[in-house]
Each structure stands twice: as structure tokens, then as C-alpha cells.
C-alpha positions as CSV (number, residue, x, y, z in Angstrom):
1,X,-26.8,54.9,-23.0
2,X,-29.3,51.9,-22.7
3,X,-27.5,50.5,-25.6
4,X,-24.4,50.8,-24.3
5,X,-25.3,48.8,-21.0
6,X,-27.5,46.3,-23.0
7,X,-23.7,45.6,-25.1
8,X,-21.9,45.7,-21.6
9,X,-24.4,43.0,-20.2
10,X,-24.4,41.1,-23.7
11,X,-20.9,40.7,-23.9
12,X,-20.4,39.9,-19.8
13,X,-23.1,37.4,-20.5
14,X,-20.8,35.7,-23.5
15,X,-17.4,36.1,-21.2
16,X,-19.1,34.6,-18.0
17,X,-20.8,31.5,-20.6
18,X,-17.4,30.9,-21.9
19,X,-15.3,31.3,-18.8
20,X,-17.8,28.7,-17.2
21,X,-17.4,26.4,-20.0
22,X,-13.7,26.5,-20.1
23,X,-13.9,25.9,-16.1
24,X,-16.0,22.8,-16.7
25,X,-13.2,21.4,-19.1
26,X,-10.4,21.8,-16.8
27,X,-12.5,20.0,-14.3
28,X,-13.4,17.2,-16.1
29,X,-10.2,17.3,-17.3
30,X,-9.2,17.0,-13.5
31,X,-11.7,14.7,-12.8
32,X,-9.9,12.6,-15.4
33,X,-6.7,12.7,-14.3
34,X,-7.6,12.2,-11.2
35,X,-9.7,9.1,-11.9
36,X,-6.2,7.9,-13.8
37,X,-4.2,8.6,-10.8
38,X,-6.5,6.9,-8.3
39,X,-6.6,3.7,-10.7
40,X,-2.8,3.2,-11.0
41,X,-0.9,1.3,-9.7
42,X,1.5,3.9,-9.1
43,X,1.9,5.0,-5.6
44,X,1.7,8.8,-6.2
45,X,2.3,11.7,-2.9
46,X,2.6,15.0,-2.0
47,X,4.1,15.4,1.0
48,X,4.7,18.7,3.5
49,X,7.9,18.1,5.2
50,X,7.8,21.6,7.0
51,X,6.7,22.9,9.2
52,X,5.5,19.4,10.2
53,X,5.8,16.3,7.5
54,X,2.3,15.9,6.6
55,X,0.6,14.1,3.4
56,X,-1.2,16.5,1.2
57,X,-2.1,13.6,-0.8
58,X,-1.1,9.4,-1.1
59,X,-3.0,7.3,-3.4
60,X,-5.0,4.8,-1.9
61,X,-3.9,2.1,-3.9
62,X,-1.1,2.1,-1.1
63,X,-3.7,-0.2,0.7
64,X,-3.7,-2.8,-2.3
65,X,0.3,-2.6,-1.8
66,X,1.4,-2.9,1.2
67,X,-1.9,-3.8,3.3
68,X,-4.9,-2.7,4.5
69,X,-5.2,0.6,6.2
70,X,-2.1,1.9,5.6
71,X,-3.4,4.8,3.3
72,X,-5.4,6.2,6.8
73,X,-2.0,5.4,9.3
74,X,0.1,7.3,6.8
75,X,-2.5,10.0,5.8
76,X,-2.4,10.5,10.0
77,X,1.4,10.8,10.5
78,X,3.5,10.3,7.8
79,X,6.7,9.4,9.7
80,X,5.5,6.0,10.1
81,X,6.5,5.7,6.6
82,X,10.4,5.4,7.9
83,X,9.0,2.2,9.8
84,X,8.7,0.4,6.8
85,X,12.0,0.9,4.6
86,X,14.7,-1.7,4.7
87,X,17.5,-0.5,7.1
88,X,19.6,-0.9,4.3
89,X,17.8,2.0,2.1
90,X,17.5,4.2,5.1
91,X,20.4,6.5,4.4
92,X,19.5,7.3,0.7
93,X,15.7,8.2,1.6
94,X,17.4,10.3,4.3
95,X,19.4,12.0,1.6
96,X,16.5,12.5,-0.7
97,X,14.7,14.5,2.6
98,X,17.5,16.4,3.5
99,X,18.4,17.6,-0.3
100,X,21.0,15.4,-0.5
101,X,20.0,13.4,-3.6
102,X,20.2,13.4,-7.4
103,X,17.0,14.1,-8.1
104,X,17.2,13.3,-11.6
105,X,17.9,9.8,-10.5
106,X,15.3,6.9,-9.3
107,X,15.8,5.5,-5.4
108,X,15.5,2.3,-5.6
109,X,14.3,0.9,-1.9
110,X,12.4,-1.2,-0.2
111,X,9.3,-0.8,1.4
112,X,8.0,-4.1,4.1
113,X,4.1,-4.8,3.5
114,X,1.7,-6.2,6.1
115,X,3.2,-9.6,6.1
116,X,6.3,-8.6,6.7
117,X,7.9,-9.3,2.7
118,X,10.3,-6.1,1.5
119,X,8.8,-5.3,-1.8
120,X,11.0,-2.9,-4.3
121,X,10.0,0.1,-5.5
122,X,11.3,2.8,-7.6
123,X,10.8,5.9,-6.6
124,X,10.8,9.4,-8.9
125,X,10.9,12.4,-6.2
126,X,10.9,15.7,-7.1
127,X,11.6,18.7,-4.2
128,X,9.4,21.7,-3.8
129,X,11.4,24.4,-2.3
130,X,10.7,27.6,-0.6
131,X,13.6,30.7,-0.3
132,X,16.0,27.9,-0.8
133,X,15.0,25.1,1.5
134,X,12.9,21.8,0.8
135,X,9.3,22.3,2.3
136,X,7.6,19.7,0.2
137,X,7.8,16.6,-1.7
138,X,6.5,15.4,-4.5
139,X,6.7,12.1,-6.3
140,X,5.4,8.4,-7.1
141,X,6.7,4.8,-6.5
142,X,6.6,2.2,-9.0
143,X,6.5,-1.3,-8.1
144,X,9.6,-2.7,-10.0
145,X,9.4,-6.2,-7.5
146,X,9.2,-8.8,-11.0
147,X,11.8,-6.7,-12.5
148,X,14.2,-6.8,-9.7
149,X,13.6,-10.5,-9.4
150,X,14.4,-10.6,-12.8
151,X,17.7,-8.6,-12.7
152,X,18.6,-10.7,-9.6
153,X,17.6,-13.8,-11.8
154,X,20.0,-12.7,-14.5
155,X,23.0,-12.2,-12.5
156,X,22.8,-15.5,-10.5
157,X,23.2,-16.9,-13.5
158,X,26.0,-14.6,-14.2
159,X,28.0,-16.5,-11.8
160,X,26.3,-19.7,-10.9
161,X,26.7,-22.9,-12.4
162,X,23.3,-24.1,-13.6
163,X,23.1,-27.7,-12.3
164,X,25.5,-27.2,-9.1
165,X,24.0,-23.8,-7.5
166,X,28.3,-24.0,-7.2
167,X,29.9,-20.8,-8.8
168,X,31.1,-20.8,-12.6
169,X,34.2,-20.6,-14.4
170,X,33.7,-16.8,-15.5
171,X,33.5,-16.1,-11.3
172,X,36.7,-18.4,-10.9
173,X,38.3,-16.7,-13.4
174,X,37.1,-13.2,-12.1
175,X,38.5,-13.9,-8.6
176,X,41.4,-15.6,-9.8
177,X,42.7,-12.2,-11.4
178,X,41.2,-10.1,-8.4
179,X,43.9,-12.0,-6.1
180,X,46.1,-11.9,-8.4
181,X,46.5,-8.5,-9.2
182,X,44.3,-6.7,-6.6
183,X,44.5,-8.0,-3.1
184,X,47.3,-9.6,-1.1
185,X,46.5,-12.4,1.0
186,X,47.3,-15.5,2.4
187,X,45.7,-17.6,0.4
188,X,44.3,-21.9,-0.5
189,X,43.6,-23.3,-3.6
190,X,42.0,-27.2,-3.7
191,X,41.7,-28.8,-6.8
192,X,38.8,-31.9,-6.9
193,X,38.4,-33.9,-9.6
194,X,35.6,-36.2,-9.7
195,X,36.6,-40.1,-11.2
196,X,34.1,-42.3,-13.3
197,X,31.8,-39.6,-14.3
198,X,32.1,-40.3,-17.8
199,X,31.9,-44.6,-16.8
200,X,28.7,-43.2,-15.3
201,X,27.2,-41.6,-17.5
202,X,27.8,-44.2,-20.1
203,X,26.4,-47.0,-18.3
204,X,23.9,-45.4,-16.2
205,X,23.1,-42.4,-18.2
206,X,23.5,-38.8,-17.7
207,X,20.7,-38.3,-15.5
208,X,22.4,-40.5,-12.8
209,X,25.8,-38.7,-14.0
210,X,24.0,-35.3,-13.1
211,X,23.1,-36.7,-9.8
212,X,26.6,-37.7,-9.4
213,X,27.9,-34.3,-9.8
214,X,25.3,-32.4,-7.7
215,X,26.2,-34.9,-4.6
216,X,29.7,-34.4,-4.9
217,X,29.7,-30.4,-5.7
218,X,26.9,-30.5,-2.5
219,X,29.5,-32.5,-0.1
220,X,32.4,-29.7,-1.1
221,X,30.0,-26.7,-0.7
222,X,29.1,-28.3,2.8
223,X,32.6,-29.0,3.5
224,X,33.8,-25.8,3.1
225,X,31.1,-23.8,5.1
226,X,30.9,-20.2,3.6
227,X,35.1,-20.3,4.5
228,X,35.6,-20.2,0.7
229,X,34.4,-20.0,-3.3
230,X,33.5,-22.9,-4.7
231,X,33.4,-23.5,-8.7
232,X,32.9,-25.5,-11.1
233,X,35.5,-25.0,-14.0
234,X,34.8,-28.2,-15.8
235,X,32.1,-31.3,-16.4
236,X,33.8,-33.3,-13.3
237,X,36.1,-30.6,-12.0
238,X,35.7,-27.7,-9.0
239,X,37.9,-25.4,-8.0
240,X,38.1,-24.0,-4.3
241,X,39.6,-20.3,-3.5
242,X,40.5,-20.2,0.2
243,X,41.5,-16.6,1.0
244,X,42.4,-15.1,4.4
245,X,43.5,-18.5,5.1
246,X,46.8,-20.7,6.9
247,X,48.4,-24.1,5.9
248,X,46.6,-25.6,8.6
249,X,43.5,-24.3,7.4
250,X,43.6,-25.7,4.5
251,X,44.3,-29.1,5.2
252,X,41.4,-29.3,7.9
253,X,39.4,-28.5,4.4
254,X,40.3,-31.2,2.2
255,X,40.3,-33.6,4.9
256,X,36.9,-32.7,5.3
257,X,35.9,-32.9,1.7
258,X,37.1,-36.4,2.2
259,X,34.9,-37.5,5.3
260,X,32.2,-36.3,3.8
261,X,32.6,-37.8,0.8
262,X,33.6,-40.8,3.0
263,X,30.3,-40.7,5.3
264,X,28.1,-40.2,2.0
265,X,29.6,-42.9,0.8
266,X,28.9,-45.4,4.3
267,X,25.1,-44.3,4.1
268,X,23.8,-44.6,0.5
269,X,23.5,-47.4,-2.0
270,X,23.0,-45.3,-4.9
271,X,26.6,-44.5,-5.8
272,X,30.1,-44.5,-4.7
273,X,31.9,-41.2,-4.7
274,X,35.8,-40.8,-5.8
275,X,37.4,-38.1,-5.7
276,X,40.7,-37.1,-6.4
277,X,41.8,-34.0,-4.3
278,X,44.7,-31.3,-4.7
279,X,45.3,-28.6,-2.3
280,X,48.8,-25.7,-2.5
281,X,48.8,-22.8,0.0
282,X,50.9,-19.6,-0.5
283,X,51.2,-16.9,2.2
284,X,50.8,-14.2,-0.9
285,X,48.7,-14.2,-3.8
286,X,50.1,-11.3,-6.1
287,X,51.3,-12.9,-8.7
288,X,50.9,-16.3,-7.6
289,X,47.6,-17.5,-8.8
290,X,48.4,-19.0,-11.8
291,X,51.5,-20.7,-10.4
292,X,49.5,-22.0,-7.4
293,X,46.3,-23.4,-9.7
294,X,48.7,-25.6,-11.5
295,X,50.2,-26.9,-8.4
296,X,47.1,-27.5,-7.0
297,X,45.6,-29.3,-10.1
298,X,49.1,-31.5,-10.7
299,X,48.6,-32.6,-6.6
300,X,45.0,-33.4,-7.7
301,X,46.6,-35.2,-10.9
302,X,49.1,-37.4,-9.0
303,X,46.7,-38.7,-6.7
304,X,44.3,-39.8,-9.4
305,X,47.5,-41.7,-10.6
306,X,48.2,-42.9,-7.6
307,X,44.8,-44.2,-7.1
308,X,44.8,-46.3,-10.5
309,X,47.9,-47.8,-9.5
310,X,46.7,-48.8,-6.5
311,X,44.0,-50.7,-8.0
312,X,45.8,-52.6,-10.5
């Protein structure tokens, strides 16, 4: 009998050793991740959403990200979080509380830090549910700010001419066939053709010749006041879509292109504008655009002419 208890207590003895040994893994093993997770620069939560929405847990690097204190305000009442996404990302974090998301897709929002800058994040959020409703949240934001800057980068230059800030030929070209095979509308095109660039550029070099043409695409782009697209198609050539627009209205814009190349012209001693301008208007567009771009540019063209023939 004493034998028996002595193997009992033996063998409860080895059990308890290695259960306590195992247990002081996983914690270090905890302590580990844990030290990982409070290190990143992750944002990482857990967050109760019923009966009350509560923070189990927010990392406090939260403080680092979006400004001091923050980790505390949230930690204390986690609806102030709402205060801080862009009214524009509202709706899809509303979704993604309600159980109205794609969970096995990234929200990409914007949260606003202490100074007031909207910083973008990407968030990975994962529901916890409880006899079929949400009552927890789980997830982490990732700062993705330089690569959003990046993608934004990227697709300015999509569409932007690089030394005007005016848009390209691909965007021309792109709303050229949207008009013309999409959308109905009354609708401009102005045609302006910049003289001498090449006169310019061979006797005062291309650096004044770049000047030249980043005045001139500036006056149009100033001229035109957000009531049209402006492109550059060529080296000395932009192109102007006026849509949702009237005869009249298109006039009024190439007579302003002309003042203001006029009044640039009265103020500065560093070079003389010319510009040759063509402008067609048609009350459709289906169809049309083609028809009305060589209009516009053979307008543009006679001028030009005209111009040298007045000078001879």
C-alpha cells in the first residue's frame, strides 16, 4: 500500500514538474508575442461592441500614431474613435460594425492625428460572433500612408503631363472616346497652338522654351477655371474639352485665353506669347468628337495662316 502511494505521489510529482514547465513556455511564449505586438507598428485591438463597445485591448503605439494620449481616451470610450475617420470612410467602417463587410477584404480609411493630417491605414478586421450576431472585434491597422502617396504618385502621372501639371494625351484620348461613345452632351473643343517654340528653343535654348510652355499652358489652365480639361497633346499644342457647355460659353473662353495671354504679355519682358487659337461647339457629342477636333484644330490652323500673312 505504502508503495503504491509513494508511485501515486512520484508520478503526480513528475506530472505537476512538467505541467509547470510546459506552463512557463506558453508564457514566455506569450511574453514574446506580446513584447512583438507591443513593439509594432501595427495598431493591433480587440474590441467588445456589445453589450457596450469597449476596448479589451489597443496597442499603445496608437500614441506614436496619431498623438499623445489617445491610447488612454480610446481605452476610456471607444466611440471617440468615429471622431477621427474621414467622413468619406464613414459608411464602410459602419458596414464593417454592422456585418456588413467583406471580411476577407482590407478597409482602407483614414484616421486624422493630433495635428489634424488624415493618415491612411489599412485595416484587417475579423468579427467575433455570438449565436449569430457580432459582439466583438478583432483586428489591426497598418500604416500604408508612403504607399498610398505612392499609388497617388503613380497615377498623377498616369494623366498629367510632366512639365505642365496640364493633363496628357492618354487622358485626352480617354475622354475623347468617353464623349464620344458614352455621354451625350453639349459640348466645346479649343484648339491652341503655341508659335515660335521651336525659334525659341533654338536661339534661347530649351530651358527658356520650357518656360515658354509652362506660361502659356498656366494662362489656359487659369483661363478656363476648373469649367473644362485641359491637355497637352503635343510639344506646343493643348487641347481643351468643354462639356456641359453653350456657344456662348465657349467663346467667353477663348477670348479669355487671349486676354490673358494679352495681359501676360503687357507685364513681362521675358517673352512674348503667340498663340494661335481654334474653338467648334456642337450641341451633341455622340459621334461627333472626331469630327469636331479636326474642326477645331483647322480654325486653330487658319488663324496661324492668317497671322503670317499679316506679318509679311
Amino acid at each position: 500500500m505504502i508503495y503504491i502511494v509513494i508511485t501515486i505521489m512520484f508520478w503526480l510529482i513528475v506530472f505537476l514538474f512538467i505541467y509547470n514547465y510546459q506552463l512557463r513556455k506558453q508564457l514566455k511564449t506569450l511574453e514574446m508575442m506580446m513584447h512583438v505586438v507591443e513593439n509594432s507598428k501595427d495598431i493591433f485591438y480587440y474590441c467588445d461592441m456589445k453589450p457596450k463597445m469597449q476596448y479589451r485591448y489597443l496597442s499603445p503605439v496608437i500614441n506614436q500614431i496619431l498623438g499623445e494620449n489617445k491610447w488612454a481616451e480610446y481605452m476610456q470610450d471607444a466611440t471617440k474613435h468615429y471622431d477621427i475617420v474621414h467622413p468619406d470612410d464613414v459608411d464602410q467602417v459602419t458596414q464593417k460594425a454592422q456585418g456588413q463587410w467583406d471580411y476577407n477584404e482590407p478597409l482602407l480609411i483614414r484616421l486624422q492625428n493630433e495635428q489634424g493630417r488624415y493618415i491612411w491605414f489599412e485595416e484587417h478586421a475579423t468579427p467575433v460572433y455570438k449565436d449569430g450576431e457580432i459582439v466583438a472585434m478583432q483586428g489591426v491597422y497598418r500604416n500604408v500612408e508612403n504607399k498610398m502617396i505612392a499609388q497617388q504618385e503613380l497615377e498623377y502621372k498616369a494623366v498629367h503631363d510632366h512639365l505642365t501639371g496640364a493633363k496628357n494625351r492618354a487622358y485626352f484620348d480617354s475622354q475623347m472616346a468617353h464623349y464620344n461613345n458614352k455621354e451625350n452632351t453639349a459640348i466645346g473643343i479649343i484648339i491652341c497652338d503655341l508659335d515660335y517654340l521651336k525659334r525659341i528653343n533654338d536661339t534661347d535654348g530649351h530651358k527658356i522654351g520650357d518656360a515658354y510652355i509652362q506660361q502659356s499652358s498656366g494662362l489656359i489652365q487659369e483661363a478656363i477655371d476648373a469649367k473644362g480639361i485641359v491637355s497637352r497633346i503635343g510639344g506646343d499644342e493643348f487641347a481643351i474639352i468643354l462639356p456641359h457647355t453653350t456657344n456662348e460659353q465657349l467663346e467667353g473662353v477663348m477670348n479669355h485665353i487671349q486676354y490673358k495671354v494679352e495681359k501676360f504679355n503687357n507685364i513681362t519682358e521675358r517673352f512674348s506669347i503667340e498663340m494661335s487659337i481654334g474653338g467648334v461647339f456642337s450641341p451633341r457629342s455622340l459621334g461627333q468628337m472626331e469630327k469636331l477636333f479636326d474642326e477645331a484644330d483647322q480654325k486653330m490652323y487658319k488663324e496661324k495662316q492668317q497671322k503670317k500673312k499679316n506679318r509679311s
